[in-house]
C-alpha positions as CSV (number, residue, x, y, z in Angstrom):
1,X,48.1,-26.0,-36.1
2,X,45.7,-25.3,-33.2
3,X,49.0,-24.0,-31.2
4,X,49.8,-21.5,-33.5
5,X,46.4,-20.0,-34.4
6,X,46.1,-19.8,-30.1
7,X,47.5,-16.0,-29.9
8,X,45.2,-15.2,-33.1
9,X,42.1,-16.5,-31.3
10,X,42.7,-14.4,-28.3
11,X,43.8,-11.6,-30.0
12,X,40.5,-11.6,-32.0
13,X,38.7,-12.7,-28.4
14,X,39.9,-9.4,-26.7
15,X,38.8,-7.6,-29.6
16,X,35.3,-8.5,-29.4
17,X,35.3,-8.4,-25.4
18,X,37.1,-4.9,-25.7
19,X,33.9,-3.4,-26.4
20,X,31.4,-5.5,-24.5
21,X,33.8,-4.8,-21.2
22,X,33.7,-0.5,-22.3
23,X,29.8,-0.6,-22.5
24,X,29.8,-2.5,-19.4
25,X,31.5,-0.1,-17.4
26,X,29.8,3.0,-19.2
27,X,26.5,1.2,-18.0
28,X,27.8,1.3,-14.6
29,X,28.7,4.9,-14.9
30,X,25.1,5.6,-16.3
31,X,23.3,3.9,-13.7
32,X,25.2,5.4,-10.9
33,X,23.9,8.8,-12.2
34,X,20.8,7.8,-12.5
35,X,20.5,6.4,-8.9
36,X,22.7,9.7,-7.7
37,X,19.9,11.8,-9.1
38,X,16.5,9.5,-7.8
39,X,18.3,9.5,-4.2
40,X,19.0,13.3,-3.8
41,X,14.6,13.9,-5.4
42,X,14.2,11.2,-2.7
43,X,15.4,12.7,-0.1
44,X,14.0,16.0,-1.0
45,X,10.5,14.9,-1.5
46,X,11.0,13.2,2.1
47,X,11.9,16.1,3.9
48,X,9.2,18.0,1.9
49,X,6.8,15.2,3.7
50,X,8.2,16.1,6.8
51,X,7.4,19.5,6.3
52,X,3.7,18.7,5.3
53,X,3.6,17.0,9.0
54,X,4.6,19.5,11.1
55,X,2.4,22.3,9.7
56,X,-0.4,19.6,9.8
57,X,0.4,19.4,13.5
58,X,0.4,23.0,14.0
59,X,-2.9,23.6,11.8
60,X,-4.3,20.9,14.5
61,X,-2.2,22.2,17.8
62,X,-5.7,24.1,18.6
63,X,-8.0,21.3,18.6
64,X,-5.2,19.5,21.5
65,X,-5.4,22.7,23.2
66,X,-9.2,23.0,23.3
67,X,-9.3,19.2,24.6
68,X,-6.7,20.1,27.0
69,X,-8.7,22.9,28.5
70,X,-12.1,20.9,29.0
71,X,-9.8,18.4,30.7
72,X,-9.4,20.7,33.3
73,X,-12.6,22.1,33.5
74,X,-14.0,18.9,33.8
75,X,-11.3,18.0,36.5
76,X,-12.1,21.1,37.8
77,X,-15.7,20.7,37.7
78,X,-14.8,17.3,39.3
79,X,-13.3,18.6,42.6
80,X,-16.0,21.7,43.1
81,X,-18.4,18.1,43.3
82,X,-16.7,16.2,45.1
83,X,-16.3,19.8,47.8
84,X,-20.4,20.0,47.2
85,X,-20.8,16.7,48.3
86,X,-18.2,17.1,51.4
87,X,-20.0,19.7,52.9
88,X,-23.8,18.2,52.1
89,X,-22.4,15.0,53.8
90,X,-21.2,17.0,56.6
91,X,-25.0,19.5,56.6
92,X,-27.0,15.8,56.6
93,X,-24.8,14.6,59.6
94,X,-24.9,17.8,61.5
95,X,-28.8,17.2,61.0
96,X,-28.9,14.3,61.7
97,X,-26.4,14.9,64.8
98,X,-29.0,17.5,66.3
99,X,-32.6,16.2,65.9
């Protein structure tokens, strides 16, 4: 009996699968949309962030400049020293040298 109700019970298996196996795959489909869209606002608001970074660094590229130049003033101010002191060394010696 069991035997010959077998390709009943499958048939009526595969109907109630038939559905659950469409949805399934329509899911898929959905959240492949879904992800598609998120991904390409992703990647957008990324390169928007980029963006904001590099106009952040140029609204700031004065303040590097401005430290860059008292660098060298102060280097500059550094050697014109150093020079003073050279030649006061070599005044005190020749002072010394002749008294």
């Amino acid at each position: 009996m069991f035997i010959e109700q077998l390709p009943y019970l499958v048939l009526v298996a595969l109907e109630y699968l038939r559905p659950l196996v469409i949805e399934g795959l329509l899911d898929v489909v959905e959240l492949v949309t879904v992800v598609r869209a998120h991904l390409s606002e992703l990647e957008l608001h990324g390169r928007d962030q980029q963006i904001d970074v590099v106009v952040l660094l140029l609204e700031r590229v004065h303040i590097l400049i401005i430290f860059g130049l008292e660098l060298l003033h102060k280097l500059a101010d550094q050697v014109l020293l150093l020079g003073d002191d050279l030649l006061a060394g070599v005044l005190l010696l020749v002072d010394v040298l002749e008294t």
